[in-house]
C-alpha positions as CSV (number, residue, x, y, z in Angstrom):
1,X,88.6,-5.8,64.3
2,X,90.9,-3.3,62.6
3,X,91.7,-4.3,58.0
4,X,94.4,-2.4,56.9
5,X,93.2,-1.6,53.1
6,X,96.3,-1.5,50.8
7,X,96.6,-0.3,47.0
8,X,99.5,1.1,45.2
9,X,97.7,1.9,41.8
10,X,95.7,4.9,41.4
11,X,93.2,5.0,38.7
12,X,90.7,2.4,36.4
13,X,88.4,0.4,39.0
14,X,91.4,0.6,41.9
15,X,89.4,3.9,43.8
16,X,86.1,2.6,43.5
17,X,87.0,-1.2,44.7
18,X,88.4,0.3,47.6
19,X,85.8,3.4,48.5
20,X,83.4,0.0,48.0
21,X,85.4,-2.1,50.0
22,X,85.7,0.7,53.3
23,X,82.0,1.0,52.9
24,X,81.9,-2.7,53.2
25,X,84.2,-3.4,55.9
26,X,82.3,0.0,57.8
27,X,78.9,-1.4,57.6
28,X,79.7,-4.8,59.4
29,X,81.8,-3.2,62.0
30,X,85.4,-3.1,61.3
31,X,87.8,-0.2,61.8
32,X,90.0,0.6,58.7
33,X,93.6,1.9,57.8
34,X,93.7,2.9,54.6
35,X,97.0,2.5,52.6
36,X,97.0,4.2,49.2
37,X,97.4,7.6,47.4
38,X,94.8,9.6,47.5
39,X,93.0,8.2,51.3
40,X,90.9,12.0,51.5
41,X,89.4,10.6,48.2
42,X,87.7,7.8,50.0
43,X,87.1,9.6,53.4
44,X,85.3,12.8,52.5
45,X,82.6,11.4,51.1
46,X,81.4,9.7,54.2
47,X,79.0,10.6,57.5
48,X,81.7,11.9,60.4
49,X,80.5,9.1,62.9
50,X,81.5,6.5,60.0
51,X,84.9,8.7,58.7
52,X,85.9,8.5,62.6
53,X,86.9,5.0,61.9
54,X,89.1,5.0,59.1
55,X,92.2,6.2,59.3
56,X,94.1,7.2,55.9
57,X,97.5,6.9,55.1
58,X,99.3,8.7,52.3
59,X,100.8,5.4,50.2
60,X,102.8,7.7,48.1
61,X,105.7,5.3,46.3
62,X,109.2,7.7,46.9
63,X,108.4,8.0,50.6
64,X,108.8,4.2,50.9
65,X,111.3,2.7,48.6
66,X,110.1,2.2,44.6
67,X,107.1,1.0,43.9
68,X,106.4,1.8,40.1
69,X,103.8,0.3,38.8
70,X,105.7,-0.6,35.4
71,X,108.1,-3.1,37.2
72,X,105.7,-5.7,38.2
73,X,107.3,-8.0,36.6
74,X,110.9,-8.7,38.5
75,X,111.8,-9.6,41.9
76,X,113.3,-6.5,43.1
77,X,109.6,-4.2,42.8
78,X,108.0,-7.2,45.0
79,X,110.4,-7.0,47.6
80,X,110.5,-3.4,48.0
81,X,106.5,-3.2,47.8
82,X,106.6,-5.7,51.1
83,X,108.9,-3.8,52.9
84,X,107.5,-0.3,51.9
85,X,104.0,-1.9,52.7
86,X,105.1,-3.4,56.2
87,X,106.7,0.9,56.7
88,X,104.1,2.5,55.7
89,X,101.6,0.0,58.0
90,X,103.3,0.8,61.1
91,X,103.3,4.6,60.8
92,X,99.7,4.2,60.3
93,X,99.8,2.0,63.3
94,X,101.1,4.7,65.4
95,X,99.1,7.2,63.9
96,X,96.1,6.0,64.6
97,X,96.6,3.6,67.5
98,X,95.4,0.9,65.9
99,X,96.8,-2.4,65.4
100,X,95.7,-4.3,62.0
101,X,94.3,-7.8,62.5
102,X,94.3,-8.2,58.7
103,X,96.0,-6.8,55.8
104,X,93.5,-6.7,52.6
105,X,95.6,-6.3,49.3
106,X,92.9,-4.7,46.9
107,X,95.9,-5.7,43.7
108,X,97.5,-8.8,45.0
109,X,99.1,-9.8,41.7
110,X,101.7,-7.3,42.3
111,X,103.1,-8.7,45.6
112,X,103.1,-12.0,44.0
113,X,105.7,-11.6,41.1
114,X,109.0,-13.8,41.0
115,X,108.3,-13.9,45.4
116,X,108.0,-18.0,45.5
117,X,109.4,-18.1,49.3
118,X,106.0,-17.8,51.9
119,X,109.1,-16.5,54.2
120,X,108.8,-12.9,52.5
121,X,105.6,-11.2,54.0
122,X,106.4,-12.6,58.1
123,X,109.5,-10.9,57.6
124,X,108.5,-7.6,55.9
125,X,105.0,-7.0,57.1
126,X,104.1,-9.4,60.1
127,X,100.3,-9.6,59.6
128,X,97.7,-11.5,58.7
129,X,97.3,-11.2,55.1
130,X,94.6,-11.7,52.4
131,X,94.0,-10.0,49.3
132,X,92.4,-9.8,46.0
133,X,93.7,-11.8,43.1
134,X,93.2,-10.6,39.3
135,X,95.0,-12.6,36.9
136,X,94.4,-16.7,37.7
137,X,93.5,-17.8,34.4
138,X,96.8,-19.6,34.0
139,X,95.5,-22.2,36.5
140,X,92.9,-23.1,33.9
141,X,92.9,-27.0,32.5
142,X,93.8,-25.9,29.3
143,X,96.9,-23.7,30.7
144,X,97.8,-25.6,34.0
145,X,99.1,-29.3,32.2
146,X,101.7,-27.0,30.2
147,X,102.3,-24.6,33.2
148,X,106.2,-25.4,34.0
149,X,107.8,-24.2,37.5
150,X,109.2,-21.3,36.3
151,X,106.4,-20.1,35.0
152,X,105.0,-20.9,38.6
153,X,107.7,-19.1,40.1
154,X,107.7,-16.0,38.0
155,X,103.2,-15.9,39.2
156,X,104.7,-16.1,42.6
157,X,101.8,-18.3,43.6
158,X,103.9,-19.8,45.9
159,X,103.8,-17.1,48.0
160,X,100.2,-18.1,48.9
161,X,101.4,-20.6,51.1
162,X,102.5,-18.6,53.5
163,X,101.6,-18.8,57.2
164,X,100.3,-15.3,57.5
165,X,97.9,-16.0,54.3
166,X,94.2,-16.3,55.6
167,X,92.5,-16.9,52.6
168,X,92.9,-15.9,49.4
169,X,89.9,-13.7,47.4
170,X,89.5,-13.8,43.2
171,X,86.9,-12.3,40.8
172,X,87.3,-14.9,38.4
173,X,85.9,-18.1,40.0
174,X,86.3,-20.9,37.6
175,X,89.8,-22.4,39.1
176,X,89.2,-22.2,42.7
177,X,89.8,-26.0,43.8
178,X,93.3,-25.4,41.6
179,X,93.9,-22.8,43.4
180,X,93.1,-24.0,46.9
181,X,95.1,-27.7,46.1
182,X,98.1,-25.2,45.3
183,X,97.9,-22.6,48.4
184,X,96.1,-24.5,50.6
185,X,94.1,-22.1,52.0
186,X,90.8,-21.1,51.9
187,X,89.8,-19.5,48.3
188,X,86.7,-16.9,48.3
189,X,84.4,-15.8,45.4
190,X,84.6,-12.0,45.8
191,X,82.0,-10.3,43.8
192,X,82.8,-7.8,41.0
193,X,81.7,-4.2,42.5
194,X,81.1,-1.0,41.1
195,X,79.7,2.4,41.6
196,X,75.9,2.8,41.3
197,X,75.6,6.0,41.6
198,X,72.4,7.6,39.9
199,X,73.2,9.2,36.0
200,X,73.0,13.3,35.5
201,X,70.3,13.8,32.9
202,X,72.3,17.1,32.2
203,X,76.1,15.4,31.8
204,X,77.4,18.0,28.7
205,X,79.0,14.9,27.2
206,X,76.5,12.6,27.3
207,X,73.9,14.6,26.5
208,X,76.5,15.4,22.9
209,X,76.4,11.7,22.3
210,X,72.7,11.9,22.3
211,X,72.7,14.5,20.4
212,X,74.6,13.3,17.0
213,X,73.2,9.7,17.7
214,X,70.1,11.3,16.4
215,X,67.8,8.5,17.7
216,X,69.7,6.0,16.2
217,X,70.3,3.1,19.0
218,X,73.8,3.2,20.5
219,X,76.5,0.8,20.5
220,X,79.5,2.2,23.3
221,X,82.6,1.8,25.3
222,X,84.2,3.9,28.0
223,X,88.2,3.9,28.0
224,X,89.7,2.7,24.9
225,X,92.3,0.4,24.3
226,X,93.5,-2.7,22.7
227,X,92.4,-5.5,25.4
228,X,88.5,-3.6,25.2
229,X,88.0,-4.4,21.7
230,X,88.5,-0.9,20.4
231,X,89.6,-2.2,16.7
232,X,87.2,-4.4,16.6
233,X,84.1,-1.8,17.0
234,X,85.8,0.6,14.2
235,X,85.2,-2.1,12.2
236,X,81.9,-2.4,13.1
237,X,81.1,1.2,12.8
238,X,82.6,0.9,9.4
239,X,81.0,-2.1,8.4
240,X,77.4,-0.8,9.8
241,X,77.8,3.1,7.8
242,X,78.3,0.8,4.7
243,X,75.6,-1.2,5.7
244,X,73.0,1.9,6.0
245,X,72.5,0.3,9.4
246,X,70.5,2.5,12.3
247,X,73.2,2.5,14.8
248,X,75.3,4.9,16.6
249,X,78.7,3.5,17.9
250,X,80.3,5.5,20.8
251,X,84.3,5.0,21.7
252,X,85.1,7.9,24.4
253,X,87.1,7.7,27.2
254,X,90.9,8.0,27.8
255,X,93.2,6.7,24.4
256,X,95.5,4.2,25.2
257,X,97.6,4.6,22.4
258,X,100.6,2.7,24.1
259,X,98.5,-0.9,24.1
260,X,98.5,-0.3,19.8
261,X,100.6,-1.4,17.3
262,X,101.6,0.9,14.7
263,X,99.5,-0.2,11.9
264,X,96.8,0.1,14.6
265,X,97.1,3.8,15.3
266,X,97.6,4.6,11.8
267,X,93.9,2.9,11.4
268,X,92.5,5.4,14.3
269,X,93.7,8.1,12.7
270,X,92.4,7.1,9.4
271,X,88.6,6.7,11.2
272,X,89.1,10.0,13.1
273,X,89.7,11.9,9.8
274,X,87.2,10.1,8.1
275,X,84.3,11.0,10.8
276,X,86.0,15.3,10.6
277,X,85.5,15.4,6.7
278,X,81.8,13.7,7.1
279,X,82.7,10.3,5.7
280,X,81.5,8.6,9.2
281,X,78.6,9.8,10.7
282,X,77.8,7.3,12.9
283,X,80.8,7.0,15.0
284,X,81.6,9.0,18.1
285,X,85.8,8.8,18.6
286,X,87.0,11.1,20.9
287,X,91.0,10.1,20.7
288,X,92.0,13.1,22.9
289,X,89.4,12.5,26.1
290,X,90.6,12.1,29.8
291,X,89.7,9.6,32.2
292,X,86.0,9.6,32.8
293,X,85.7,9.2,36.9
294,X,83.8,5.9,37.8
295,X,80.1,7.3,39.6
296,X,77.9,10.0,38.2
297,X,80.2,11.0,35.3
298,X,80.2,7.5,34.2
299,X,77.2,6.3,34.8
300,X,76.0,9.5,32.7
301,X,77.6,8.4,29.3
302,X,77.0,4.8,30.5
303,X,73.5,4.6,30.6
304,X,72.7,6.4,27.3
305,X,73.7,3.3,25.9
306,X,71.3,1.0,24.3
307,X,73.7,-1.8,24.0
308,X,77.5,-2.2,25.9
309,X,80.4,-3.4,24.2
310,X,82.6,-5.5,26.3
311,X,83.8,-7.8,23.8
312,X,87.5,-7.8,25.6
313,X,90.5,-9.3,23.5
314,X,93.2,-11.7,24.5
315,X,91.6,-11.1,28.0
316,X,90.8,-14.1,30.5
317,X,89.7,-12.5,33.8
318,X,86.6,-10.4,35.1
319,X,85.2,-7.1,34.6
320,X,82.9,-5.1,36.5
321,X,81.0,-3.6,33.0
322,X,78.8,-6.7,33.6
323,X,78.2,-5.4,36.7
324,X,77.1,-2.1,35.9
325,X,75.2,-3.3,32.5
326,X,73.3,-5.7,35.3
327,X,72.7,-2.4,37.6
328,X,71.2,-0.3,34.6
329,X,69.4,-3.1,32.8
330,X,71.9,-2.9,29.6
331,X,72.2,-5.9,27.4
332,X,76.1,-6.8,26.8
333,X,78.0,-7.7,23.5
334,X,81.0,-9.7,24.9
335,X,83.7,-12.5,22.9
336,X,82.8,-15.4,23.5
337,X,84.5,-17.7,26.1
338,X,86.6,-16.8,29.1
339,X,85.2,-15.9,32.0
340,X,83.0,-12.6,30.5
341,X,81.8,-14.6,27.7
342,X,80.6,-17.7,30.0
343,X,79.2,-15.1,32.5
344,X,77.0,-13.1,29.7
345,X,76.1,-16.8,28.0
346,X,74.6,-18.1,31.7
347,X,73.0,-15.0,32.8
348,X,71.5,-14.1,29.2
349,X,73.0,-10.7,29.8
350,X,73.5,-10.4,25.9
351,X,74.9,-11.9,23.2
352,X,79.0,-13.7,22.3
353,X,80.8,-13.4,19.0
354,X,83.8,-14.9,18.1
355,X,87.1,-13.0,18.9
356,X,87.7,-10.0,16.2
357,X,84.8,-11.2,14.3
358,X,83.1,-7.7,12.5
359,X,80.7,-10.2,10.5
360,X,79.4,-12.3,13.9
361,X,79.4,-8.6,15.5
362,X,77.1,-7.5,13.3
363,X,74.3,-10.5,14.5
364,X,75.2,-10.2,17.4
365,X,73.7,-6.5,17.2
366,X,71.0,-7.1,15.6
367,X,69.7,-9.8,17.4
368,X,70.5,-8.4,20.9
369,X,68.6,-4.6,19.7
370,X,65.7,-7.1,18.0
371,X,65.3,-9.2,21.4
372,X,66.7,-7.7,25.0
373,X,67.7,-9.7,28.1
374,X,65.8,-11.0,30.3
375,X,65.0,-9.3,33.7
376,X,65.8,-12.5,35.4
377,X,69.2,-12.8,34.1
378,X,69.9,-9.2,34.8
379,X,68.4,-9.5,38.7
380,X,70.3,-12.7,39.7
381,X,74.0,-11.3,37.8
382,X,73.7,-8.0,39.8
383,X,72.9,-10.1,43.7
384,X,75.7,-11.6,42.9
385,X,77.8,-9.1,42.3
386,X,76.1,-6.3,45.1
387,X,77.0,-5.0,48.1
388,X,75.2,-7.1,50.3
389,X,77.1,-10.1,48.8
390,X,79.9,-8.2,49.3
391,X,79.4,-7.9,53.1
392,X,78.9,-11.3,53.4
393,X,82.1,-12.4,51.7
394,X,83.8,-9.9,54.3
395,X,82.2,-11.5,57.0
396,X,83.5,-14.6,55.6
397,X,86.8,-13.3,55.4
398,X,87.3,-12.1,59.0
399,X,86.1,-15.1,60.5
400,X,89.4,-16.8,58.8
């Protein structure tokens, strides 16, 4: 069995989904073609007798038509990321000799948009097809009733109907029989992965953080941006320095600023010059950071954490923090409802506040530091979301 891996993004979670899912689809037996921009990324790491089947593909977007990630929202960028899909699969094809059996999209949502006709992938790609689904909150109860069919055509979920379509996988599992009574096909559970790899007790940066929290018990995020809650824990760390409370808040990571309003920025720089003339002490905000690479440099900052803020805003879907908090034992602070919120509520991975709330925040600290998790909650949240689940699911997957 040969699964041609396909992503067009670069960046975020999209690398370490798919070195994850080659490792997956390597240890059950499958051959892969990889399809994305930076393959030697994903091959190097790994044993020769496993690298000699996978065979990587430079996706890169001008060689194949225009892919650009900023226009996933009209019909013309879905089109063209078929066709330049359906290209750049058969000069992998003849490459490596190998014939896909099944195409995996690691970012479906972008070769859904505005595409209603389940014509479109048998005529530009001529595979068997399955991939990953993000964004399928809007098949919620509370969404669906008022969902109109434009608003179905513009998700493209038509497009799920399509002969070729084996199955289709989502990380957020709460509208699967919607879903399935839509596309009827077959509508898999995939579990939210990420990199495990063991922390560096010498990582400069995280051993900084330590450093200025001064014993104080941490409160931190990694990547900042509006949908992460970033606002939210100023305000905290503002509120808690008033307070005289022992805490440490940490906001590093790549800034955003493009998800921000105006008035927004003009608040981050007001905190930033308030922690350089020594009115904030107990706030790490690094505004001018890079990208912090998923693994050991990661894992590093993430586990000197004593508690990890994941309370997301105007966000419905999954995130693999709740993953990793699982993997290191790390009590969450998440909004509450939505699919993180009901996730951290059943497991007992932490605690829920309302939405923007600095006030709830503040309890929701204190009584998460004064009474951790429970191991159970942590054990059964992190098989659920592990690597041997994700075999299975790929198992599951094939035999469609």
């Amino acid at each position: 069995m040969t699964v041609a891996l396909v992503d067009t993004r670069w960046g975020g979670h999209h690398p370490t989904y798919l070195r994850e899912f080659t490792a997956s689809l390597l240890r059950i037996g499958a051959r892969v073609i990889l399809l994305c921009q930076k393959p030697e990324e994903i091959i190097s790491p790994l044993p020769a007798e496993t690298s000699a089947r996978v065979h990587g593909h430079h996706f890169i977007h001008r060689n194949h038509g225009v892919i650009d990630r900023r226009r996933d929202h009209d019909p013309a960028s879905t089109l063209l990321r078929w066709r330049a899909t359906g290209a750049a699969l058969r000069e992998a094809e003849a490459a490596s000799g190998w014939r896909a059996d099944l195409v995996f999209f690691c970012y479906l949502d972008s070769y859904l948009r505005f595409a209603p006709f389940p014509q479109i992938p048998g005529i530009l790609l001529g595979r068997p097809w399955s991939g990953l689904y993000f964004r399928n909150a809007h098949l919620g109860a509370a969404n669906a009733r008022s969902i109109n069919l434009l608003r179905r055509a513009a998700k493209g979920d038509g497009l799920l109907a399509s002969p070729d379509c084996r199955a289709v996988c989502v990380l957020d599992e709460r509208f699967n029989e919607t879903l399935a009574a839509l596309c009827g096909r077959p509508v898999i559970s995939f579990p939210d992965m990420t990199d495990e790899a063991a922390p560096d007790a010498e990582n400069p940066l995280a051993r900084r953080i330590l450093g200025r929290a001064a014993g104080r018990r941490i409160i931190g995020m990694i990547s900042m941006e509006k949908r992460k809650g970033l606002i939210t824990l100023l305000r905290c760390a503002i509120r808690a320095h008033e307070r005289g409370e022992p805490w440490f808040f940490v906001a590093t990571g790549p800034f955003l600023r493009g998800t921000f309003t105006p008035e927004e920025l003009a608040f981050c720089d007001g905190v930033s010059r308030r922690i350089e003339t020594g009115g904030l002490d107990n706030l790490y905000f690094d505004t001018c950071g890079g990208r912090i690479q998923d693994g050991v440099p990661y894992n590093s900052l993430f586990t000197g954490f004593d508690l990890v803020w994941a309370a997301y805003e105007g966000f419905e879907g999954s995130s693999n923090a709740l993953t990793k908090a699982a993997a290191f034992r790390k009590p969450v602070l998440a909004t509450a409802g939505e699919c993180i919120g009901a996730r951290v509520e059943r497991h007992q991975l932490g605690r829920t506040f309302p939405e923007g709330d600095v006030a709830a925040a503040l309890e929701a600290i204190h009584a998460t530091l004064a009474a951790p998790a429970p191991e159970d909650g942590f054990s059964t949240y992190h098989q659920l979301h592990s690597r041997d689940r994700l075999d299975e699911v790929f198992r599951g997957l094939l035999h469609c």
